[in-house]
Each structure stands twice: as C-alpha cells, then as structure tokens.
C-alpha positions as CSV (number, residue, x, y, z in Angstrom):
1,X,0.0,0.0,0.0
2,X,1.5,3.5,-1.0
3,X,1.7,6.4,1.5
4,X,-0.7,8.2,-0.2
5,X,-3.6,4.9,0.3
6,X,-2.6,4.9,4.2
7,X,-2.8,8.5,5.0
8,X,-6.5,8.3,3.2
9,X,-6.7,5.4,5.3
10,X,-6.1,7.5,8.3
11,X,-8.5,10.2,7.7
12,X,-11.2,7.5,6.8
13,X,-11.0,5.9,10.3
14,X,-10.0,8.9,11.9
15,X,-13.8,10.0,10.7
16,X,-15.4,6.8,10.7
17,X,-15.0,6.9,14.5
18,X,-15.7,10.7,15.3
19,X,-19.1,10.4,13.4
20,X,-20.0,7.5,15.7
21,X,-18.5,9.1,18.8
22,X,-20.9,12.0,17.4
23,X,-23.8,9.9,17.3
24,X,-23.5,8.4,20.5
25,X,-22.8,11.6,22.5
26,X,-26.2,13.5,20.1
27,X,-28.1,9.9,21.6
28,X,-27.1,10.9,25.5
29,X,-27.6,14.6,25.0
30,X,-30.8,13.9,24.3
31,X,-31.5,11.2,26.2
32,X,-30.6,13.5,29.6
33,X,-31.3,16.9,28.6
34,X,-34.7,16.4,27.0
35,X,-36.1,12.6,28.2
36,X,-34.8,13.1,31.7
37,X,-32.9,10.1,31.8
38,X,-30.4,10.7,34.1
39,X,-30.8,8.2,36.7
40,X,-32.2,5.2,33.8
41,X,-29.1,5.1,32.0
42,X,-29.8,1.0,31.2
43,X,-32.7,2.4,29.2
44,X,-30.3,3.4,26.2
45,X,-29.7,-0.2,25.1
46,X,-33.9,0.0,24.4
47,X,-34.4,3.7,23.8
48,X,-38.2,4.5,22.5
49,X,-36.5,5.5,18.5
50,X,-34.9,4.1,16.5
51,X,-30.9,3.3,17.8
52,X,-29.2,1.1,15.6
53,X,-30.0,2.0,12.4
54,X,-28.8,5.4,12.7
55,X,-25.9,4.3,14.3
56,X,-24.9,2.7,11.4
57,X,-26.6,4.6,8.7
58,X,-24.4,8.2,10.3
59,X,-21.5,7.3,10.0
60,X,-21.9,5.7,6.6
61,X,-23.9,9.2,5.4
62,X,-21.1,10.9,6.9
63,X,-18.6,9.2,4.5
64,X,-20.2,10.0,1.9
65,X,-20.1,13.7,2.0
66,X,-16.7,13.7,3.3
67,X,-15.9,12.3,0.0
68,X,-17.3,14.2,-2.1
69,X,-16.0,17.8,-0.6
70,X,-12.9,16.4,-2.1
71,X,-10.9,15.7,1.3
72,X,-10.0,12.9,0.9
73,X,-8.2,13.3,-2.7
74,X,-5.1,14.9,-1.6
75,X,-4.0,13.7,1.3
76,X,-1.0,15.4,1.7
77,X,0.2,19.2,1.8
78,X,-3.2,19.9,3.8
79,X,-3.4,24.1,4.3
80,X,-4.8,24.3,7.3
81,X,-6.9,26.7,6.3
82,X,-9.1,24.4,3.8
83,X,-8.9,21.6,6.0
84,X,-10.9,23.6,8.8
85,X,-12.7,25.2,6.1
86,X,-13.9,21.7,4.6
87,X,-14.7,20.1,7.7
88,X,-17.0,23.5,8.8
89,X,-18.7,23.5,5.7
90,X,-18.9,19.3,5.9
91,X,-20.3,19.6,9.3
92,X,-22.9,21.7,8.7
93,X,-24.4,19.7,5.6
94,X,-24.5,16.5,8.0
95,X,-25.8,18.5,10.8
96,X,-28.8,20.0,8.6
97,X,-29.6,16.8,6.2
98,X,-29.8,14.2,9.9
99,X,-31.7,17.4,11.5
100,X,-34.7,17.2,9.1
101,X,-34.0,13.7,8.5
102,X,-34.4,12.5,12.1
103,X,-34.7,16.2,14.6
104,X,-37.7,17.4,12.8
105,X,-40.1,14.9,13.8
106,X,-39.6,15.2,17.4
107,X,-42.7,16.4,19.5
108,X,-41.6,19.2,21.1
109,X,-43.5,21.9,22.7
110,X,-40.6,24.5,21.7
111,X,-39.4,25.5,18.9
112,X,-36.5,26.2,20.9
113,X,-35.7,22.6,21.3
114,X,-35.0,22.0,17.7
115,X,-32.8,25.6,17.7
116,X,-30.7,23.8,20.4
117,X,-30.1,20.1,18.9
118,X,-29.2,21.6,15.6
119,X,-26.5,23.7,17.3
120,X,-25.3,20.5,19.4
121,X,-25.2,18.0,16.2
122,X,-23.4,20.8,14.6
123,X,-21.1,21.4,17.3
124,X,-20.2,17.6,18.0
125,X,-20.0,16.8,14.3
126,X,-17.0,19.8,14.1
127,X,-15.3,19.6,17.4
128,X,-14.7,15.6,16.8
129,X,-14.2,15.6,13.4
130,X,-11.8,18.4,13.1
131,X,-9.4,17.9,16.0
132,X,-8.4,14.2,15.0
133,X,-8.1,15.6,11.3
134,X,-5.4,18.3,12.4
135,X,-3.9,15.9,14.7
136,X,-3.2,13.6,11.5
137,X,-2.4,16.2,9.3
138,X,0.3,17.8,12.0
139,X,2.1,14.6,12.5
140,X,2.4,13.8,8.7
141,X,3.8,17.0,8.7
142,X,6.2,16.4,11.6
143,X,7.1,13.4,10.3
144,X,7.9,14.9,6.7
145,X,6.7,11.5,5.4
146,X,5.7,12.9,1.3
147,X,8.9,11.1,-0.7
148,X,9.6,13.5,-3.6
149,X,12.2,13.1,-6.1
150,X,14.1,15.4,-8.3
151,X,15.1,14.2,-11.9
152,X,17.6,16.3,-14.0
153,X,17.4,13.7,-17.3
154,X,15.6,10.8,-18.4
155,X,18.3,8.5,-17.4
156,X,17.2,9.5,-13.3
157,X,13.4,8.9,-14.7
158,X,13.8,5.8,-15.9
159,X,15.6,4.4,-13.1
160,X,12.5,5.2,-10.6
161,X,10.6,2.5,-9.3
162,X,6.1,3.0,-8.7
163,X,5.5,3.7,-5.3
164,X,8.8,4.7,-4.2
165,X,8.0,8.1,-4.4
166,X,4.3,10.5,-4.1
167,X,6.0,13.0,-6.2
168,X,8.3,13.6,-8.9
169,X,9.7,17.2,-10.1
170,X,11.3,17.7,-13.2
171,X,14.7,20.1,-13.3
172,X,15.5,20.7,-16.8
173,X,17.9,22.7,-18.7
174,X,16.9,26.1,-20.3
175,X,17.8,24.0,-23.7
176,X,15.8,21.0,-23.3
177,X,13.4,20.8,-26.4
178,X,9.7,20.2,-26.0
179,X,9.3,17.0,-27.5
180,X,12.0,15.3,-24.7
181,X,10.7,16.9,-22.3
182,X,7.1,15.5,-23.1
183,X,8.5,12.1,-23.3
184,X,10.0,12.2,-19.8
185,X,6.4,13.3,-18.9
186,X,5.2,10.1,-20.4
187,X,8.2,8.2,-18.7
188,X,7.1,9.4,-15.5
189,X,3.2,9.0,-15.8
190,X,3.0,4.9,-14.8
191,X,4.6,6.1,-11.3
192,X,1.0,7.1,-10.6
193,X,2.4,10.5,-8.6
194,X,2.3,13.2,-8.9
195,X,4.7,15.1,-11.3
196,X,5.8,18.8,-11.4
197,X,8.4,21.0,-13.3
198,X,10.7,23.7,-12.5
199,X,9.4,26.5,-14.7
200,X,11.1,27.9,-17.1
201,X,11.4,32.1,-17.9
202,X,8.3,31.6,-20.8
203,X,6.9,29.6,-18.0
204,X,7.1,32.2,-15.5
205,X,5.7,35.1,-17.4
206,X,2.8,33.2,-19.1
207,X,1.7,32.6,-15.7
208,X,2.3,28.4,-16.2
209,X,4.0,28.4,-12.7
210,X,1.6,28.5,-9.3
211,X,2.6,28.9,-5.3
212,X,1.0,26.2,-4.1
213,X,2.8,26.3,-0.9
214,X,4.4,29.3,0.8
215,X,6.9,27.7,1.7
216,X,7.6,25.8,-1.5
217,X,9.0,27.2,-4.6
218,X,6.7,27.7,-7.9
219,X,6.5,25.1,-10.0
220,X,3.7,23.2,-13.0
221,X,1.6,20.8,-11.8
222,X,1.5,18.6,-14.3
223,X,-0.6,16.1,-13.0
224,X,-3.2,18.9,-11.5
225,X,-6.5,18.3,-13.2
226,X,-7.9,21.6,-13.6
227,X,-11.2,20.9,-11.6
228,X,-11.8,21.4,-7.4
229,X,-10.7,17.9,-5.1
230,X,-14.8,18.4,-4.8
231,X,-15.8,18.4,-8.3
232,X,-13.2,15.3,-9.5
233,X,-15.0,13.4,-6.3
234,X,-18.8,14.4,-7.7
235,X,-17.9,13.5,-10.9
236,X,-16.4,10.0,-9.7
237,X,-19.7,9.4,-7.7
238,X,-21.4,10.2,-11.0
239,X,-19.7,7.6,-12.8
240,X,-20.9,5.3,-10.3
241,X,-24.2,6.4,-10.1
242,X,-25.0,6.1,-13.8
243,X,-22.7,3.2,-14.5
244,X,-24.3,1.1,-12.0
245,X,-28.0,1.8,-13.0
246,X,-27.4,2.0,-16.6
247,X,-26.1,-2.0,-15.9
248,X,-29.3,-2.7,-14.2
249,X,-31.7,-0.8,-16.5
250,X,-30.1,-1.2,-19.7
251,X,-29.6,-5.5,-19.3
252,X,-32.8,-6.2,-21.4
253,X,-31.5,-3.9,-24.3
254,X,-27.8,-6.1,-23.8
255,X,-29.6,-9.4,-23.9
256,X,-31.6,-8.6,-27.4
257,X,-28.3,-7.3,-28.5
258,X,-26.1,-10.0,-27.8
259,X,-28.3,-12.1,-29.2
260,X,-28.1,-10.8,-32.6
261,X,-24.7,-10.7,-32.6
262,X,-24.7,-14.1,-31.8
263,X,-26.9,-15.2,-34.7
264,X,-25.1,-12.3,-37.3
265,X,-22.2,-14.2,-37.2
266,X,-19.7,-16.5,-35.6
267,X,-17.5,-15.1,-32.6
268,X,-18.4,-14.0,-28.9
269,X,-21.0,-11.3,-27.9
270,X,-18.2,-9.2,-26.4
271,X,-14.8,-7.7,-27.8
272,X,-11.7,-6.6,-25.0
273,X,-9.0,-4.7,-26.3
274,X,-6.3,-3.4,-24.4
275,X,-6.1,0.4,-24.2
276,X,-4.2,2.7,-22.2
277,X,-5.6,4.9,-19.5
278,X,-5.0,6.6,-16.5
279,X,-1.4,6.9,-15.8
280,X,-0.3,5.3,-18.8
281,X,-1.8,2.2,-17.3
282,X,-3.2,-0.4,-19.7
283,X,-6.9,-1.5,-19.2
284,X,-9.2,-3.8,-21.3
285,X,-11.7,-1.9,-22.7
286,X,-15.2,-4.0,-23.5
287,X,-17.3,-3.4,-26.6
288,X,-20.1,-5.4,-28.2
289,X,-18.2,-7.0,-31.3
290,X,-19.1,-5.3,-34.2
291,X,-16.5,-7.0,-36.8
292,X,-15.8,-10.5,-37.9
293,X,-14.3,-12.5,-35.5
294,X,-10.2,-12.0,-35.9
295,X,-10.8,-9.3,-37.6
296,X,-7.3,-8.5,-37.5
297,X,-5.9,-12.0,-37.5
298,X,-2.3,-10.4,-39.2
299,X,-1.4,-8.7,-35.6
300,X,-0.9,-5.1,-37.2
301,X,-4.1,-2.8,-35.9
302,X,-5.6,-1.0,-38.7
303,X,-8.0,1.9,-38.2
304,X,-11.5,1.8,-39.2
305,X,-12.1,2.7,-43.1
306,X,-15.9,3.8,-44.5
307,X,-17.6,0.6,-46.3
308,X,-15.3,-1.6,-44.0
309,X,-15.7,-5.4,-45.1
310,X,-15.0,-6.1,-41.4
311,X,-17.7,-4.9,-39.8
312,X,-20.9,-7.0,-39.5
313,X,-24.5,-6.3,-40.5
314,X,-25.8,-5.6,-36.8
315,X,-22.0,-3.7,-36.4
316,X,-23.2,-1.5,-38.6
317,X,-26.0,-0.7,-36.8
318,X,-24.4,-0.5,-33.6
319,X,-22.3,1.5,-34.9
320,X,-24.6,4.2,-35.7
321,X,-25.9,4.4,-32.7
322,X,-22.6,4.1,-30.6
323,X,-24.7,1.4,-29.0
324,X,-21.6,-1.2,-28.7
325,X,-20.0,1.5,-26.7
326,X,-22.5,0.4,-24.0
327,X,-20.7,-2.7,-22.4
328,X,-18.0,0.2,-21.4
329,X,-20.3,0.8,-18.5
330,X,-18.8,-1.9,-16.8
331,X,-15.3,-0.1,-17.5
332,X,-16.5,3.0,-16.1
333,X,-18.1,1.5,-12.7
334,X,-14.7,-0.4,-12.1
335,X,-12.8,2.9,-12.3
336,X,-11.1,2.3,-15.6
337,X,-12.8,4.7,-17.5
338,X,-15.4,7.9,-16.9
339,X,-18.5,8.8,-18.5
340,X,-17.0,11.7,-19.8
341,X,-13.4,11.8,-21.0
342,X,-10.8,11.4,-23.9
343,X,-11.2,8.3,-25.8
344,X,-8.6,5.5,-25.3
345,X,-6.5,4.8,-27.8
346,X,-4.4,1.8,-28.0
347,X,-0.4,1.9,-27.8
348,X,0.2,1.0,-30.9
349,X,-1.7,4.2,-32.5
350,X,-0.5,6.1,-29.2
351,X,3.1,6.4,-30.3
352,X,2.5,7.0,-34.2
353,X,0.7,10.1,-32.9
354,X,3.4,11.1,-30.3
355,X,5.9,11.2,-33.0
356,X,3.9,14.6,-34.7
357,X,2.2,15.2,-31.3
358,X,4.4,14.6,-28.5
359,X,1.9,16.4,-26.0
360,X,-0.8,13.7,-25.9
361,X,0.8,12.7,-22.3
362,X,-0.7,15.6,-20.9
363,X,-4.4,13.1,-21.5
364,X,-2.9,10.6,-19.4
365,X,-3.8,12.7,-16.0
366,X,-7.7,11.7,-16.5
367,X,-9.7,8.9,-16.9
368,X,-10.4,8.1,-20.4
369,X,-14.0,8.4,-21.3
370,X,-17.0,6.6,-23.2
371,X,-17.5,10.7,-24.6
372,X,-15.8,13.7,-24.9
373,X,-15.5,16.7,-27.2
374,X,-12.7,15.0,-29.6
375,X,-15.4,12.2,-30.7
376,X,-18.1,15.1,-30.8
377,X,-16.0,17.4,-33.3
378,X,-14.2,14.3,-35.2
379,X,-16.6,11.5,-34.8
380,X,-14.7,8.4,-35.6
381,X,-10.8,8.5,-36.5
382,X,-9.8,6.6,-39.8
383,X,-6.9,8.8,-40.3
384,X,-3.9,10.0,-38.5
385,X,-5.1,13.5,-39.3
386,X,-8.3,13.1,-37.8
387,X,-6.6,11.0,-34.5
388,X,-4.5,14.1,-34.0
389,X,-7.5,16.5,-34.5
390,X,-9.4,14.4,-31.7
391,X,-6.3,14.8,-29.3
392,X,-6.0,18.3,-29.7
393,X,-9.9,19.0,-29.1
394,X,-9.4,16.5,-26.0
395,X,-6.6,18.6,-24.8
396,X,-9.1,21.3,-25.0
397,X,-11.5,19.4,-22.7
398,X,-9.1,18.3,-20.3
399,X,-7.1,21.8,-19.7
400,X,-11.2,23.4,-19.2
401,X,-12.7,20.1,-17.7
402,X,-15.4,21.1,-15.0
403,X,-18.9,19.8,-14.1
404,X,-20.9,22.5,-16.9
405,X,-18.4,21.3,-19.4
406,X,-19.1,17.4,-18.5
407,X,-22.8,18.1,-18.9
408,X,-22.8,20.2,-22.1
409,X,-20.7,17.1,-23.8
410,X,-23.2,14.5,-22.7
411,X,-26.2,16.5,-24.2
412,X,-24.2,16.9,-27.5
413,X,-23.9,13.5,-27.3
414,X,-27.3,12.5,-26.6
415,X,-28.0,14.2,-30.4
416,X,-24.6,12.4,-31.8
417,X,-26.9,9.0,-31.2
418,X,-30.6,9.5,-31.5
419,X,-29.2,11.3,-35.1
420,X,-27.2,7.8,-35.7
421,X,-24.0,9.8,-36.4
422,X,-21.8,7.2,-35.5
423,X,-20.1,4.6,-38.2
C-alpha cells in the first residue's frame, strides 16, 4: 500500500470513529437533557426511537459527504486553512440533512428545542471531526513522510521504481526541447504520482507556474487536473451512479443485443482490447463486437475505413448508434474509464501520434472516457489527421474540464446518437 492509500486510510478511520462518537454523544444529549434520563441510563440499550439503524446509517452518510467535498483526494500538503474550512462547511451539511432527517419529527412543545439540537449536532460533528483531522495532518507534517524526487534527465526517470515516491519534479535545462521533455512526462506517468516542473522564464511570465505552498517554490503541476478535489470526487460518484444503473436498467437492451450478434455471425458477444488509460496504465476496454471474428488475424491494428468489409450487419447498426459502446459501463463502474473523458487509444496508435504530437501525455492525468469533445467534433478517426484532430480538441477538454463542461458534452452526445451519427 503507498503512502498516499494509508494517509486516506487514516483520515477515513480517523472520521469513521468521530461520526460514531458524534452519534452516540447526540443519543445521550438527548436522552438526559430532554427525556430526563439521568438516573435510567440501562434504558439506552432500548431507547423509544430508533438506535441502531442510525448508528450505522451516520456514520456511513457521513462518509459520503466527506468524500465528495474532495478531502479525501489529496491527502498530503493539507493548508490548514481548507482543512478547517472543509470540515465547517462538511459539518454543517450532515448537521442540517440528519436534522430534518431524524430532529424534525420530534414532538416538542418548543421551537427552541429543535434551535438547540441543531447547534449541538453541529457542534459535535465539528469539534470531533476536526481535532483528530489536524492531529493527522500535523504529524504527517512532523514526520515529513511525502517522498519527492528530483530528476535532472531521463536517465534519473527511468531508473525510478512506482510507489517509491508520491511525487516527482522535473529540473530541466533552459535547452531542453519540448518534445523530450514530453517524453520524460510520459516516462514518469506509470509512477501514478504526482509530477511537477521547475518553470522555465516563458513559463514564469505566461503565468504556467503557481505557489501552491508558501513555503515551496513555484512550479507546473503537471498532474493537476484543472477541476476542485470536490468536483473530481462528484464526478467519480457520477460515474458510479449512472454506471451502476445503466447496468441494471439497460440489461434487457444487452440481452436482445447480444443475441443478434450471436446469430449475425460466428464469434463471442463481447470484444476486449487493451487500451491505455490513467497513468499510462493499460486496461481492457469491452465493446459489443461489431466485426468478424479476428478481424485483424495479421497482428498489425488498422484503423476503421468507410464501407469496411469487417464490420458486420448488426456492427453497422451499432455503430450508428454508438450502441456497442455500452458494455463500457462496466469499464466506467470499475474505475477504468469515466462517463466523460478522452477516448482510449491503444499503444500502438499512441506512439505513431506522439511522433507529430508529443503532448498527448498531458491526456494521461484523466480517466479516459465513453464521450468527450474529440469524438463530438471528429466522430470516428480513420486517419492520423483526424486522431491528431481528436487529441488536440481533447486537450481542449481536459485543460477546461469542470462539471458544466461534462454536462454540455453528454447533451451533444445524446443528439450524436438519436441522429445515428456514428459509423
């Protein structure tokens, strides 16, 4: 397990148990202040509402909007600042949504009553939460525990081994052309850490170099995905979300499909291929199979061409409609892939297009997609122009990517398929 998994590890539990303490000590306010039960303690274990449930349920609920304020993402290199500013903002969600959830149907006969409980959930759920946070956070600090790693050439890169270090900066000379430079990026990708550069003078006064840190020097984020910790998190639970019901709703629609593939033509329902993702790390991508089986039985890939003899009657169809894209669902609720993202593309074609566009690293620090704008502008590639057209429109995307952007592509491509512009 890297450092990075255990200090998440550590917030997790550190959480986990606050929001039960919370709980518990919300049960025995109650309990004394407004039930009276002082001296019948031995009535908790068989209190009149409901106990366990929400004793399980909180702390679970809790989680959940923990993770997605983002807090969780980055671990390390914590401003204090945002970590009490988080866990305010984080407290007083949970305090409101388990006030009207639960609060709200108590009989009181003041109004004052409900006034007070909010401000006690509230106050338990921040006092608990946020002192073990900033105890955890000041003894990573202490300890100085975040490995990073200076490289001055792609000799150093190559020699460093995944999960040895959480981050990697890159100390060029002024001379050092673009196109090395982007492939000791790629190098450095599979490490999965994250990666940063000494800026350079044009660097500097274009405004490429940030001050994340007082009391570290500028530098590129190279790996910084230009969306909040809390929008990457929403957007993950998105994923999820949609993923996991499309699976369920959609399994009819798979059934009916697989079996006219299976009575088209000879071959299995379902076609992997490995593709590279996040990271630089390969994946197999699933697809309904929409060509003959060993389709390319001479071990060279070949791009899709227009009237392709490979592709099957029902392909054609499914094509169209971009329904053999569907089984990628599975891809997306796994983690491989996202709803919305640049398209994979498979080594082979990945380093014929790094030779006249080095820069398609920089796609490699978010989840490939089942959409994006490069398919929406291009549509399908059957030429290295058109591959390199897609790439630059998914640069686009990715140095602009927020939650408005995500929802704008999925309606465009809502028309893409009821127009059946796919091929």
């Amino acid at each position: 397990m890297t450092l990075r998994r255990k200090q998440q590890l550590w917030y997790v539990i550190a959480d986990l148990i606050s929001s039960e303490l919370v709980w518990l000590c919300f049960l025995i306010f109650r309990w004394m202040v407004y039930d009276g039960r002082v001296q019948y303690f031995q009535d908790a274990l068989i209190p009149a509402f409901s106990f366990w449930l929400p004793l399980v349920v909180y702390p679970f609920i809790c989680l959940i909007i923990y993770y997605l304020s983002g807090y969780y993402l980055q671990p390390f290199q914590k401003p204090l600042w945002r970590e009490f500013l988080r866990t305010f903002v984080s407290a007083a969600v949970i305090s409101l949504l388990f006030f009207f959830i639960i609060v709200i149907d108590d009989e009181v006969e003041s109004y004052n009553r409900y006034v007070v409980s909010l401000w006690v959930l509230f106050g338990l759920q921040f006092t608990l939460s946020y002192l073990p946070r900033l105890a955890t956070t000041l003894l990573s600090r202490r300890r100085g525990i975040l490995r990073t790693k200076t490289v001055h050439s792609m000799e150093e890169a190559q020699q460093l081994v995944a999960g040895e270090q959480d981050e990697v900066i890159i100390d060029m000379p002024a001379d050092y052309s673009d196109r090395r430079l982007y492939e000791l990026i790629a190098c450095l990708y599979p490490l999965s850490c994250e990666i940063s550069m000494v800026p350079r003078v044009y660097d500097m006064l274009t405004g490429a170099a940030r001050i994340g840190h007082i009391d570290r020097p500028s530098l590129i984020r190279i790996t910084e995905q230009h969306m909040s910790d809390a929008e990457i998190c929403i957007k993950r639970a998105f994923d999820i979300l949609v993923s996991a019901l499309g699976l369920i709703l959609l399994s009819p629609l798979f059934l009916l499909i697989a079996i006219r593939i299976k009575c088209g033509s000879k071959g299995p329902v379902f076609y992997t291929q490995e593709r590279i993702g996040l990271y630089s790390i390969p994946f197999r991508i699933i697809k309904f199979r929409t060509m003959v089986d060993h389709a390319e039985s001479d071990g060279v890939p070949h791009l899709t061409e227009d009237n392709d003899p490979r592709i099957t009657h029902i392909g054609k169809w499914l094509r169209k409609y971009r329904l053999d894209e569907l089984p990628q669902l599975w891809n997306i609720l796994r983690g491989d892939m996202s709803i919305v993202g640049p398209r994979p593309e498979r080594r082979y074609f990945i380093d014929r297009i790094m030779t006249q566009a080095p820069y398609y690293c920089l796609l490699y620090k978010v989840r490939p997609g089942l959409t994006s704008w490069g398919p929406i502008r291009v549509g399908y590639t059957d030429t290295m122009e058109k591959m390199i057209e897609r790439l630059n429109a998914d640069i686009v995307y990715v140095e602009n990517m927020s939650l408005l952007l995500d929802l704008k592509i999925l309606f465009f491509t809502i028309g893409v398929i009821v127009r059946g512009k796919g091929k």
